[in-house]
C-alpha positions in Angstrom: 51.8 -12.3 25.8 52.0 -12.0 29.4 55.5 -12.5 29.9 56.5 -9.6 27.9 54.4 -6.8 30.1 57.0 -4.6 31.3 56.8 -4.2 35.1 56.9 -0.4 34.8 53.4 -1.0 32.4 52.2 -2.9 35.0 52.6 0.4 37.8 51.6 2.9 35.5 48.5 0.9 34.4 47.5 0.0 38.5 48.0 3.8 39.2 45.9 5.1 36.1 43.3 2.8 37.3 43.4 4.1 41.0 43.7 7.7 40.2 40.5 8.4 38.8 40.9 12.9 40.0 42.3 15.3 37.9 45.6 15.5 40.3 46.5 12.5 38.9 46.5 11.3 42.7 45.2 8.5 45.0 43.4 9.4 47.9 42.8 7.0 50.9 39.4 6.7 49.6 39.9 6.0 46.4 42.4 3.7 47.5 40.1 1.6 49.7 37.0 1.8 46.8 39.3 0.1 44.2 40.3 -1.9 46.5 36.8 -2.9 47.1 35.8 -2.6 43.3 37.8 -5.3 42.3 36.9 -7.7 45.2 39.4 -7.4 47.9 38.6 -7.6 51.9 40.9 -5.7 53.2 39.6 -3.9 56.7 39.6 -0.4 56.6 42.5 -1.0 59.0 44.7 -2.5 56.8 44.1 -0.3 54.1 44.7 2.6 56.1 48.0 1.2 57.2 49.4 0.8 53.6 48.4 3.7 52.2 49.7 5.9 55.1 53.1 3.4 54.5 53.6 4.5 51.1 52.6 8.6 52.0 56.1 9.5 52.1 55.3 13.0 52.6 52.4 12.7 54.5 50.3 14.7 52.5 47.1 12.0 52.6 47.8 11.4 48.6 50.0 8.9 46.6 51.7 10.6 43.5 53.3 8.0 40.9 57.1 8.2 42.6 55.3 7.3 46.0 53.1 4.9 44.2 56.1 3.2 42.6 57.6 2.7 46.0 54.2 0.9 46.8 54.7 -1.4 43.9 58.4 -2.0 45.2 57.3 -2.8 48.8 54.5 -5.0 47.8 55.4 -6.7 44.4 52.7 -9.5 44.7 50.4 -7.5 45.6 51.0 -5.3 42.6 50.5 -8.4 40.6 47.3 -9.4 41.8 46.4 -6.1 41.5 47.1 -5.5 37.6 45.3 -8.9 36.6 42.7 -8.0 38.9 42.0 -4.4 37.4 42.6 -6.1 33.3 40.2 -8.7 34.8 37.9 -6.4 36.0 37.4 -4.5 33.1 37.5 -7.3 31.1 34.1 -8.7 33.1 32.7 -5.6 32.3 33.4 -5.8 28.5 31.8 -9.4 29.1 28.7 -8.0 30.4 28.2 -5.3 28.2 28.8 -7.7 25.4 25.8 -9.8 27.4 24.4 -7.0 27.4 24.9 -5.9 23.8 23.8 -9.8 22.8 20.9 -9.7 25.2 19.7 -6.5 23.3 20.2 -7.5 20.5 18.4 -10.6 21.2 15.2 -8.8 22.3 15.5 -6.5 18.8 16.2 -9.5 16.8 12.6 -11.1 18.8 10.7 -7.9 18.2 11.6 -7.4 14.3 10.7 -11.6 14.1 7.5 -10.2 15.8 6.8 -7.4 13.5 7.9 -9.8 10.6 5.4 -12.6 11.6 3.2 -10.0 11.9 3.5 -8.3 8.9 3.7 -12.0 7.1 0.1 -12.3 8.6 -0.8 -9.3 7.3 1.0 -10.1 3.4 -1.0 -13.3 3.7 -4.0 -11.6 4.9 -4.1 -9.4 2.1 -2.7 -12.2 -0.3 -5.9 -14.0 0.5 -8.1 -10.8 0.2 -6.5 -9.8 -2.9 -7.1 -13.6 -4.0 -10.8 -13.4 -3.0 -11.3 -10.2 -4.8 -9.8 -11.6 -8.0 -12.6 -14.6 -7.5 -15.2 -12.1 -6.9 -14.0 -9.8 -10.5 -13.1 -12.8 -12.1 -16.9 -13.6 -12.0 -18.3 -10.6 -12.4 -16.3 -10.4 -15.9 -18.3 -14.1 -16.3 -21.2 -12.0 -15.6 -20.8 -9.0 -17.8 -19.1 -11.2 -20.8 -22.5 -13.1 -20.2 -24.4 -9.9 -20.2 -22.5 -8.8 -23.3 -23.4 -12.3 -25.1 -27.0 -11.5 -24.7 -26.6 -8.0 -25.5 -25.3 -8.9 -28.6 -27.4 -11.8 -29.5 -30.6 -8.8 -28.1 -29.0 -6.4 -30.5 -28.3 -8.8 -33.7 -32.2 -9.5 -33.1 -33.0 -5.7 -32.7 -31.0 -5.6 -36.3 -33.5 -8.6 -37.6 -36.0 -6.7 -36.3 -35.2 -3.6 -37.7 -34.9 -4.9 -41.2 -38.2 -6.5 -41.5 -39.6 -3.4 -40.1 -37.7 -1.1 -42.8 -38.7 -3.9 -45.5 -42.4 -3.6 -44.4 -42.0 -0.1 -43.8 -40.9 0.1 -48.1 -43.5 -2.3 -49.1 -46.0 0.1 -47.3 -44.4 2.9 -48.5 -44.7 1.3 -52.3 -48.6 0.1 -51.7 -49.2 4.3 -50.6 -47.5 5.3 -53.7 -49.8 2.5 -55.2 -52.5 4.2 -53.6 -51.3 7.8 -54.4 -51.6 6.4 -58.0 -55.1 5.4 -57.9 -56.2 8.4 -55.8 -54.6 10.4 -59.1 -56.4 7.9 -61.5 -59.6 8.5 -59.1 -59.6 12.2 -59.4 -58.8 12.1 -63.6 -62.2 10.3 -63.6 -63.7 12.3 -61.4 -62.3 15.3 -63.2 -63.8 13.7 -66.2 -66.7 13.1 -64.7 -67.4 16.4 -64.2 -66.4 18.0 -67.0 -69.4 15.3 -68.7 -71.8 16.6 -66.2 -71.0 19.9 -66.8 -71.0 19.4 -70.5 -74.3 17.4 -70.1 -75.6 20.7 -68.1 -74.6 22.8 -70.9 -76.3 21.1 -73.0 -79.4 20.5 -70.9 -79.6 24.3 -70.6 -79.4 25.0 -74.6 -81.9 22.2 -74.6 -84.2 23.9 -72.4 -83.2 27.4 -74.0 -84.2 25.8 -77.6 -87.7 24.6 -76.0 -88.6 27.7 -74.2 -88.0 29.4 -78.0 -89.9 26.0 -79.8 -92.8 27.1 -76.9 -92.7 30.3 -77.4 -92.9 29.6 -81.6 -95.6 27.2 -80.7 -97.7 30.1 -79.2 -96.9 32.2 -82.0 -97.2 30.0 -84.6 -100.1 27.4 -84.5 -100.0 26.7 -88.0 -97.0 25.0 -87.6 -98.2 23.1 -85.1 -97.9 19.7 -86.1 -94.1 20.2 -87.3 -93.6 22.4 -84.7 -95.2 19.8 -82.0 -92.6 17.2 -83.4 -89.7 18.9 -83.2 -91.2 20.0 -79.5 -91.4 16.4 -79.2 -88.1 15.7 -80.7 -86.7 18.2 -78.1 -88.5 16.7 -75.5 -86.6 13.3 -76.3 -83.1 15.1 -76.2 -83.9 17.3 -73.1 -84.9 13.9 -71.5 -82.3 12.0 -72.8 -79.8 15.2 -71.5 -81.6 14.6 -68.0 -81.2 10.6 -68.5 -77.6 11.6 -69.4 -77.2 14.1 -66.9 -78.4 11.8 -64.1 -76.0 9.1 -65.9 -73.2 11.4 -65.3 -74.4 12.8 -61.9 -74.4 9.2 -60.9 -70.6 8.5 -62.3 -69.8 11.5 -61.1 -71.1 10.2 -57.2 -69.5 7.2 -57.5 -66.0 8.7 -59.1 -66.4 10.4 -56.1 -67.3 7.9 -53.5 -64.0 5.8 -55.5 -61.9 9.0 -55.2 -63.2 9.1 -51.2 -62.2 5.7 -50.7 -58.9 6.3 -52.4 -58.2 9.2 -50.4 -59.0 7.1 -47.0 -56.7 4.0 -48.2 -54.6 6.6 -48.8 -55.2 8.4 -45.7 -55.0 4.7 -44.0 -51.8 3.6 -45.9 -50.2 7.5 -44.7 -51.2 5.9 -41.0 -49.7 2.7 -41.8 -46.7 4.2 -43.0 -46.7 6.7 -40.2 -46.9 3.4 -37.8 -44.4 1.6 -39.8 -41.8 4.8 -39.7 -43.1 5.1 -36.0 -42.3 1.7 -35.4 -38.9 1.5 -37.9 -37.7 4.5 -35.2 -38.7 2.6 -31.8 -36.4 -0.4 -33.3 -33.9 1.8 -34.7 -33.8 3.2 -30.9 -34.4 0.1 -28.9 -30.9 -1.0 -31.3 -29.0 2.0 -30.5 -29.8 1.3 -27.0 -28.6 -2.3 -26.9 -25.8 -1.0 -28.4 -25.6 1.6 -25.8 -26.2 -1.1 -23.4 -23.4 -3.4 -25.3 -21.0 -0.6 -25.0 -21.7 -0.3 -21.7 -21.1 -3.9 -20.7 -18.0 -3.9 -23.0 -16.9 -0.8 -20.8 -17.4 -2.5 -17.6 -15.9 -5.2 -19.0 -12.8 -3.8 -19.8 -13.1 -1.9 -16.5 -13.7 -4.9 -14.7 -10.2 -6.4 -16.8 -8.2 -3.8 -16.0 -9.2 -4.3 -12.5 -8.5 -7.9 -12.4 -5.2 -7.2 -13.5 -4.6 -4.7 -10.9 -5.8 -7.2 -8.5 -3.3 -10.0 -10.4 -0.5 -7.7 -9.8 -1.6 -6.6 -6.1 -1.9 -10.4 -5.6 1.7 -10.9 -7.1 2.6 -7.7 -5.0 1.3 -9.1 -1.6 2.8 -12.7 -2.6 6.1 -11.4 -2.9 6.1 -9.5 0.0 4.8 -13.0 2.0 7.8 -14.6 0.6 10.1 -11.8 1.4 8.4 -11.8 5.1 8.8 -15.3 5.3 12.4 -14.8 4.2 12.9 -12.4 6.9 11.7 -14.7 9.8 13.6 -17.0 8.7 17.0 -15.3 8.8 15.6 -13.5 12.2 15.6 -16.9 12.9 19.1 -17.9 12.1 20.3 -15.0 13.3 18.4 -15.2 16.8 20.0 -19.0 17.2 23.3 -17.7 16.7 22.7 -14.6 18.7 21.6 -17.3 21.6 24.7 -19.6 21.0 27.0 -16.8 21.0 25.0 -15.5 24.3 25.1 -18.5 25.5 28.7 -19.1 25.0 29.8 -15.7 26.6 27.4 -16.5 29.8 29.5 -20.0 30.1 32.5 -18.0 29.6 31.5 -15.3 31.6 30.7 -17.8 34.4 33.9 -19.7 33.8 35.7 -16.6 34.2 34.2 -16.3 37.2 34.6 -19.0 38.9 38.5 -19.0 38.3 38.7 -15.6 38.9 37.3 -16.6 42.6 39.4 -19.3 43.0 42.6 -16.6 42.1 41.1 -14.8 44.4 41.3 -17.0 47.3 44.9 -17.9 46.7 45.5 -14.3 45.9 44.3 -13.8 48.8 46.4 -15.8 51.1 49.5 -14.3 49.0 48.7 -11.0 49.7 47.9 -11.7 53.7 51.3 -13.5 53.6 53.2 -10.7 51.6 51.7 -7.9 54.4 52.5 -10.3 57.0 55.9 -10.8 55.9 56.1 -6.9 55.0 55.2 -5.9 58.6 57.4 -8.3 60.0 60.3 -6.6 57.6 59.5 -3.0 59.0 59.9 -4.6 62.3 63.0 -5.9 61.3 64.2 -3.1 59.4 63.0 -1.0 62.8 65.1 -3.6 65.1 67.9 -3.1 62.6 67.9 0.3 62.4 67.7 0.2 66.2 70.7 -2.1 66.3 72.7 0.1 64.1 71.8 3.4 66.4 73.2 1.6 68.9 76.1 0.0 67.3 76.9 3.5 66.4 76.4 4.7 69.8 78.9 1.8 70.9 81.3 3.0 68.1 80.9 6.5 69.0 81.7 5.5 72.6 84.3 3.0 72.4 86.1 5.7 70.0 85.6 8.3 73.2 86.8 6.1 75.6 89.5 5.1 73.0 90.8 8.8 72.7 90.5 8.9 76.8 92.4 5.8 76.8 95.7 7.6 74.5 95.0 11.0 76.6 95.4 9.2 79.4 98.7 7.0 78.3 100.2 10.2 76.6 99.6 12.6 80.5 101.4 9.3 82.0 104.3 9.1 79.8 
């Protein structure tokens, strides 16, 4: 590739190089700082000397024709002065590659970092999500348990409940029982007192018939003895009315002492059944309770389910992500080793390049002493010469005077 760089490519790039102004121009500064950028010792001197060589015009700048004449007065020079600027800027695209690597060496290390960080942090919240599932998975152990004996508390309460509505019917049947006999209790009584009242009646026509049987007595003595036996007679039946009458006062007291006692067992029974209802409502409460309570536990339950699977899917979540980090570090990983070989490699390149560019160097620089050496010595020539060829002309110039003397002189003598 080399050998087919043009040598007018080779000026033009040397000179783009050097003329860093807008004049397009290469001042004696310039000259002598790209000189020294790309690692030549030339005293200030020298570089004076073949600047102000190639200033044709003496301005104190090299345009490209007077830069051209440069390249033509020192050719090896030129040379080492084109690989030297396409080396120079080739070190530079070296280190800024080292650079470049280098950088991204440190990103590639602080992403690793924040991705063994954030691994610590997936596992982390793996292991928390893990725990929590424990800690729900038990407490669903707990509130299934809780919902076991809920039910098994509530299928009781229903045992319960039956037996107390059975007891509470059968109470209910003994006060109709008792409503019944109360009823049959007051017919007798009500019989009872229509006998005593009957036997009153008849006490009182009794008594009316032996207040009129007195008062005939009075009136009528001759009657007596008939009179005195049907007196008598109505003595019997007035005392058998009281007998009755007492008879039927004394039913009538105890129809009503049976009709009192049937209206307190009834009274009692309404107690019982009051109780019974009473006590039929407390269970029928205490069950809808448990089976508040039940639907409760169910509730949290299913709460606590749902949660669990949240917490499944969180721990799924936070295991995929540890598997992704892990992924991650691991092609940090790779992709740090090969960012080290390659940076690596460029350093023993860079270092290679280096060294021979050094060694050029040193025999460039023995060329280019030589070639100014030899260059000085051929403007001292090319000063002798044109020295010798003033005065070969002056000799010339001469020889033809004395010549044209000589025939002047020959033609006045003829």
């Amino acid at each position: 590739m080399e050998g087919h760089i043009s040598y007018e490519t080779k000026v033009q790039t040397v000179f783009e190089d050097f003329a860093t102004n807008k004049s397009r121009t290469v001042s004696l500064d310039q000259f002598g700082a790209a000189f020294s950028r790309l690692g030549f010792s030339l005293n200030s001197a020298t570089l004076h000397e073949l600047h102000r060589n190639c200033d044709y015009n003496g301005d104190g700048y090299l345009d490209y024709p007077e830069w051209q004449r440069f390249a033509e007065q020192y050719p090896t020079l030129l040379e080492c002065l084109y690989y030297r600027v396409n080396d120079y800027w080739y070190n530079i695209a070296q280190k800024e590659a080292i650079s470049i690597f280098m950088q991204n060496l440190r990103t590639l290390r602080e992403e690793e970092t924040d991705a063994r960080v954030s691994l610590h942090m997936a596992q982390n919240k793996r292991d928390d999500a893990a725990l929590a599932v424990e800690l729900h998975q038990q407490r669903i152990e707990d509130a299934r348990s809780r919902c076991n004996l809920a039910a098994i508390s509530l299928q009781g309460l229903k045992h319960d409940t039956e037996e107390a509505r059975a007891a509470l019917g059968q109470r209910k049947d003994d006060l109709n029982k008792r409503h019944e006999g109360e009823a049959n209790a007051a017919l007798l009584m009500q019989e009872a007192q229509m006998m005593a009242s009957a036997s009153r009646k008849r006490l009182v026509s009794q008594d009316n018939a032996l207040a009129l049987a007195e008062e005939r007595l009075r009136e009528i003595e001759a009657m007596l003895v008939e009179q005195r036996k049907v007196v008598e007679h109505h003595r019997f039946e007035v005392d058998k009315c009281h007998i009755d009458l007492s008879a039927a006062e004394s039913s009538s007291l105890d129809r009503a002492r049976s009709h009192s006692e049937a209206r307190h067992a009834v009274d009692q029974a309404k107690d019982t059944v009051i109780k019974a209802e009473i006590d039929v409502s407390a269970r029928e409460q205490a069950e809808e309770d448990a089976r508040r309570v039940l639907a409760t536990y169910e509730a949290q339950t299913r709460t606590e389910e749902d949660h669990l699977h949240e917490l499944t899917l969180l721990v799924e979540t936070a295991k995929a992500e540890e598997r992704q980090a892990k992924e991650t570090v691991e092609e940090l990983n790779k992709r740090i080793s090969t960012t080290d070989s390659d940076l690596v490699l460029c350093q023993k390149e860079e270092s290679a390049f280096v060294s021979k560019r050094l060694s050029i160097n040193d025999e460039e620089a023995l060329l280019i002493d030589q070639e100014i050496k030899l260059r000085a010595a051929r403007s001292s020539l090319e000063s002798e010469e044109a020295k010798l060829f003033s005065d070969f002309e002056d000799l010339r110039a001469e020889l033809k005077h004395i010549t044209q003397r000589r025939k002047r002189k020959q033609q006045r003598c003829s």
